[in-house]
N, C-alpha and C positions, 0 to 999 in steps of 0.2 A: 682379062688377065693383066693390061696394063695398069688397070686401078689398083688390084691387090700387090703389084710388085710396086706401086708409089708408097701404096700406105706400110710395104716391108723397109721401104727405105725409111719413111717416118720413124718405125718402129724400133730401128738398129739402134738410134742415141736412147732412147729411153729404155732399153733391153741389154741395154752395157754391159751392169750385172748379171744379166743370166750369161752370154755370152763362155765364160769361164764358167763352167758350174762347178763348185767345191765335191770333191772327191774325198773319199775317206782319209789319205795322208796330207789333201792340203786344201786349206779352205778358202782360199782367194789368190788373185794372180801376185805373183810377186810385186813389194812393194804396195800393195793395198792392205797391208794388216796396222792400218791407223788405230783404230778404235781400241777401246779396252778389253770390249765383247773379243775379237780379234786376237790380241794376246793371250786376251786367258784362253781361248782355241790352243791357240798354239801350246803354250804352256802343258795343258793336260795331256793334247794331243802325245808331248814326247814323255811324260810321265806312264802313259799306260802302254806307250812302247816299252819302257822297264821294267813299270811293275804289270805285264799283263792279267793278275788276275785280284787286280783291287777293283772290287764291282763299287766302292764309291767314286773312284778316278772316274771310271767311265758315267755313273751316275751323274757327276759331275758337267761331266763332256758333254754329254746328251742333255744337260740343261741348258749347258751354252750355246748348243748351236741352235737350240730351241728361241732363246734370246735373239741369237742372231737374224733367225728367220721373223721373230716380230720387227727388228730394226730396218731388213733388206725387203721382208715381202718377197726371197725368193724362195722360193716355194723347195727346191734344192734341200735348204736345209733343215726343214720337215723331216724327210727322209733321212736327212743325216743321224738328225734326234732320236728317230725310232729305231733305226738300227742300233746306235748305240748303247741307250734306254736295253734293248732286245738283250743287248750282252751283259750289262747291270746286273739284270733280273737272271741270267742264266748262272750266274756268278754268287749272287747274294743269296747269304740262308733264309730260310723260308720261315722269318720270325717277324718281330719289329723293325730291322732293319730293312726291311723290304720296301717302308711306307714311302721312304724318298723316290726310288727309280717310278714305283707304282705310278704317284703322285703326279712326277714330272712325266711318265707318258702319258696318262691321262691331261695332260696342258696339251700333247702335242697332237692327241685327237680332239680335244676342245679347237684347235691354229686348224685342225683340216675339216672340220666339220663333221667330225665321229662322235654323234654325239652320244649312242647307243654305246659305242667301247669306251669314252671316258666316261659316262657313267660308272660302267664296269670296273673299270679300273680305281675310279675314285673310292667305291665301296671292298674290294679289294683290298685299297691300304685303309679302311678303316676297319675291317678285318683284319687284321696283323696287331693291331691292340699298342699302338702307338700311340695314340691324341693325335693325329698330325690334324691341325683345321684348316690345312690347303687343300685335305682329304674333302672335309664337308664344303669349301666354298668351291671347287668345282663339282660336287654333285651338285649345289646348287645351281652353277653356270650353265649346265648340263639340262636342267631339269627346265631353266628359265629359258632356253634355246629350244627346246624340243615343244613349249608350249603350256610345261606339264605346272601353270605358276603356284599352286597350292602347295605341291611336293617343296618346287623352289623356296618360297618362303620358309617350310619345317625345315628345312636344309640351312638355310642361312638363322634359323633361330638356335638352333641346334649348336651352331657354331659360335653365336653369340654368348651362349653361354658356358660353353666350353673354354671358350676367349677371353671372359670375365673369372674363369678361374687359374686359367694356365697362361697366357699372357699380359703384356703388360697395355694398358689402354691405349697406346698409341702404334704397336702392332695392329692391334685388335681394328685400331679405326682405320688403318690404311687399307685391312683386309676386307672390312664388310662394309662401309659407309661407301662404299661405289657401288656395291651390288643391290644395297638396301634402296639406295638413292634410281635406280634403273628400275625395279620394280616399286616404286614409288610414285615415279613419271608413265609406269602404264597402268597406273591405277589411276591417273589422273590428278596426282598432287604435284603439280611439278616446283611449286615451291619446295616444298619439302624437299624435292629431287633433288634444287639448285644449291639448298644448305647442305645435304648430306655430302653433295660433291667438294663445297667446298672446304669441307671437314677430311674428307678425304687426302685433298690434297695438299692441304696443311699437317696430317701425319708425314703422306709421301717425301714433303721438304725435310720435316726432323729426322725421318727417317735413310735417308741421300740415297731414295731407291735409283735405279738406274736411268737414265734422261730422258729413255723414251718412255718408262714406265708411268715419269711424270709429266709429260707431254700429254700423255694418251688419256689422262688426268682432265689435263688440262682443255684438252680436244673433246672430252664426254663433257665438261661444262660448257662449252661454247656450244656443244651441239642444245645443249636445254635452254639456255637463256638463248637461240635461236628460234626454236621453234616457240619460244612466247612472244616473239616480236621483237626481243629487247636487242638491237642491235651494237647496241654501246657495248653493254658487259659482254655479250660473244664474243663485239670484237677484242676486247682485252682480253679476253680468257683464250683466243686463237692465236694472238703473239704472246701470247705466256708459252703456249706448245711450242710457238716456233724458239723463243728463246730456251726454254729448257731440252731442246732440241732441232737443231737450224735444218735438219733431213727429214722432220716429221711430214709426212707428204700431207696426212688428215688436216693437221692444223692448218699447211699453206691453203690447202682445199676450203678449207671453213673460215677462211681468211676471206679468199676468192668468193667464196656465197656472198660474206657481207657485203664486200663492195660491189658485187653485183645487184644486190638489194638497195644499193644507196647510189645506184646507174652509174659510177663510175669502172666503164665498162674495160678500158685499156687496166688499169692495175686488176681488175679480176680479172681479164685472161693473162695478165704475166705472172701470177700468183698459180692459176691452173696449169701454164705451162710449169713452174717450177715444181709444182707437185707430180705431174706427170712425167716429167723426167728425172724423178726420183724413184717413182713404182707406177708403172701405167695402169690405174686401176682404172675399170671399164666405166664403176657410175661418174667418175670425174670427169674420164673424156667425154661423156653424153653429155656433164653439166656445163662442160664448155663447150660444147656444140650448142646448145640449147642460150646459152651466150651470145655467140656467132648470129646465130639465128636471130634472135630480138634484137640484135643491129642493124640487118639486114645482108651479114656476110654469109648466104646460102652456102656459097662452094666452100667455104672452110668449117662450117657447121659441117656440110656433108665429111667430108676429109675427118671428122673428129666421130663421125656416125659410124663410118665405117672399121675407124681405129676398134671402136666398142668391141665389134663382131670380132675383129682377129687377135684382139689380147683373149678374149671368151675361150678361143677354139686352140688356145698354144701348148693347151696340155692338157691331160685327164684330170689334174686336179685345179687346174683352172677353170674347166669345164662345170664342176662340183661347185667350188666356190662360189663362183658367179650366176648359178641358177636362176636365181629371186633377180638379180640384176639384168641378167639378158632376159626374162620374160619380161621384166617392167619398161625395158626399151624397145622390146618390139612392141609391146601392148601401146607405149605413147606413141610409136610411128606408124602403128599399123602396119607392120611386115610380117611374114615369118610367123600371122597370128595362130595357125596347127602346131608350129614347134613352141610356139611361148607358152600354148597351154597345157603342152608336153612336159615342158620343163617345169612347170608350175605344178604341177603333179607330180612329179618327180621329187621336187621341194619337200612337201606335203607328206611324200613317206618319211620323210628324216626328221621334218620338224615339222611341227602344225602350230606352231607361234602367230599369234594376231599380224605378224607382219606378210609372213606366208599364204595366210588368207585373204590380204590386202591383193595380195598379188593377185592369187588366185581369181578375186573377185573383178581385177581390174581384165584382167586378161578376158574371162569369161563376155563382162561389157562389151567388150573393144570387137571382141567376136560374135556381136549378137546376142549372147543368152544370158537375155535380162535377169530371168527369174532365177537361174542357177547363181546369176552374180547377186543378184541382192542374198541370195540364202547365202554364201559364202561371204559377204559382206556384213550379216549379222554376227559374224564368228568373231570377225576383225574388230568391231565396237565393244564386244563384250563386255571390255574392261575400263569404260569410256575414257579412254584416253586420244589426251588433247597435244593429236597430232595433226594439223591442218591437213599435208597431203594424205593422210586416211581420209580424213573430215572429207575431204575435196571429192576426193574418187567416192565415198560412200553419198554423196549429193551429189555427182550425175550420174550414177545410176538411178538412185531415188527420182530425181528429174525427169530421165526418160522412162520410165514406168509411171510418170503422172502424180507421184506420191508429192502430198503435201508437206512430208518431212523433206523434202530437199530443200526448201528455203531455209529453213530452220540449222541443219549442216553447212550450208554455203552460210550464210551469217556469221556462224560459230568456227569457218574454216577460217574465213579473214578477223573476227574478232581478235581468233587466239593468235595468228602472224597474218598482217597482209601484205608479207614480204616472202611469203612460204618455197615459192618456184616465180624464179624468172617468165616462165611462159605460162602458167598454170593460174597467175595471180590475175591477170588479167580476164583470163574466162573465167574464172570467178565470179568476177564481178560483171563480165556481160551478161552471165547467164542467170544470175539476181534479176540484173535490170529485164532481162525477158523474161521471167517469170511473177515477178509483179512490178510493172514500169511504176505505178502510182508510189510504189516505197521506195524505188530506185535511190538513185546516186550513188557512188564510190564508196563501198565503205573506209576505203585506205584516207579519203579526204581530211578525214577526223584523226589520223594518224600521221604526226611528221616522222620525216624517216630520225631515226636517233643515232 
């Protein structure tokens, strides 16, 4: 009992925000309506006090706070969004103009993980005979989250050519060159991946989208020129996020990876704490446990393990969210391994995406059933994409079923980054040298950090 009342004390500075949760007449405490997002809240909010039944006002509204909830992360105003979205739609005639409120609910069950209902909804407003191609790029988002990647692609071709006739090339490239560029890198091109992003966010700057939209931009190419090793350009592409927004928690987080990859261990956890005291997400504080730990500060690793568990459990849709995350941290600590494989299944009805399987497969390991984990680990390679921790996990399992394809994985795990995981890199590489001593050494050796 004393433990979880320490880690509730932990929890209070970085849960500031939830603290006040926004309410239909007001959406932060007074004196915190800094932001722009923020006023135009406000704004609307007293507009559809007067005009109650302008369903674009409220269409409107329900975008915003939808925004809001990508900038806060608190989950609050999710809820805000669908209820007002809910009245749009009960407001709006049942023609073309319906494709906006559609559209933008369909974002706000893409933000909670519905992936089944923004589908729906996104074909819905391509049913009403608009063009909207925010219609086609979230069925694609939709179709590329649940796993379905064939549909995804017709989805985002679909749109590309709707976008070469109805907009102008630099809409078009801010809308599809990030999602092109993401199913690019799970097919295994990550070059390709790392141009298309950059293209992307070279619309995003013409186009003055909103700072975290070009952050988050910014944040998907530090994540790819990560996982190739390059540690230079992630880390400029990880303070490009934090500059085009100083609250983006992802980019301080993917700041904090590099400098933990280049063992400069004090600035990536003060990087992890600033990201964590902006939105406590659950994989961050494992990665800064996991920090802690390859220093040898056990008791604040643990402090940072335990944090995991009680951001997981603070709500039903934190619950939801964090699925694939809380099995992947009990499956690396060996806890809680009946309920990780719970939750991993649980996943698996919603999405059965290569990363879902990863999970699955790791969990499956960690609990003994090799054979189940390697058949759920072919699911995961399908696409041969060059993600070191799949590579990783799909090479000990290989390993401990004797399979001579696990050298060949662990090879191609540190090849492609062998900077991949702070604690993960290292058994990599042990577990090379015990499997053939005579090829051994380091493969990181032949690698300076960059």
């Amino acid at each position: 009992m004393a433990k979880w009342a320490s880690i509730a004390l932990i929890v209070c500075s970085t849960l500031a925000w939830s603290q006040s949760a926004p309410s239909s007449s007001a959406v932060a405490p007074t004196g915190a309506l800094t932001s722009g997002t923020d006023r135009q809240i406000m704004a609307l909010q007293n507009h559809v006090k007067q005009v109650p039944g302008d369903y674009a006002g409220y269409d409107q509204l329900g975008a915003a706070f939808f925004q809001k909830a990508r900038e806060t992360g608190d989950i609050e105003y999710f809820n805000l969004a669908e209820q007002t979205l809910n009245r749009s739609l009960q407001l709006v005639p049942q023609d073309f103009r319906a494709a906006e409120p559609l559209v933008h609910m369909a974002s706000v069950y893409m933000g909670e993980h519905r992936f089944s209902e923004a589908l729906s909804y996104s074909q819905k407003a391509m049913a009403v005979g608009a063009g909207s191609l925010a219609a086609f790029a979230i069925e694609g988002d939709a179709y590329t989250d649940m796993g379905e990647y064939e549909q995804a692609a017709a989805a985002y071709s679909t749109l590309e050519k709707l976008g070469q006739a109805t907009s102008s090339p630099l809409a078009l490239s801010y809308m599809l060159d990030s999602r092109i560029a993401y199913l690019s890198f799970l097919n295994g091109d990550s070059a390709k991946a790392i141009q298309l992003m950059n293209r992307a966010i070279a619309a995003g700057r013409q186009s003055n989208v909103p700072r975290e939209n070009l952050a988050w931009l910014y944040f998907e190419t530090g994540e790819r020129y990560f996982q190739t090793g390059d540690l230079a350009n992630a880390d400029l592409a990880y303070r490009a996020g934090i500059a085009a927004d100083p609250n983006h928690y992802r980019s301080l987080a993917g700041l904090a990876k590099v400098r933990a990859a280049q063992q400069q261990w004090e600035a990536s956890i003060e990087l992890y704490q600033q990201s964590l005291a902006i939105i406590p997400f659950p994989a961050y504080a494992a990665e800064l446990g996991d920090v802690y730990k390859r220093i040898g500060k056990l008791a604040e690793a643990q402090q940072q393990y335990d944090l995991v568990e009680y951001i997981g459990h603070l709500s039903k849709l934190n619950q939801v969210l964090a699925n694939r995350e809380l099995a992947l941290f009990y499956a690396d600590h060996e806890i809680k391994l009946p309920e990780a494989l719970q939750l991993a299944r649980k996943e698996l009805e919603v999405r059965h995406d290569i990363y879902t399987w990863d999970t699955l497969a790791w969990v499956l390991f960690k609990s003994g059933q090799l054979q189940q984990a390697a058949d759920a680990m072919q699911k995961a390679l399908q696409l041969h994409t060059n993600d070191s921790l799949l590579l990783f996990h799909a090479g000990m399992i290989y390993q401990r079923l004797g399979d001579h394809i696990a050298e060949d994985l662990l090879k191609r795990t540190l090849t492609t980054n062998p900077y991949f995981h702070v604690l993960y890199a290292d058994v990599a590489n042990q577990t090379l040298e015990n499997i053939a001593p005579s090829k051994g050494g380091d493969l990181r050796s032949n690698n300076a950090h960059r």
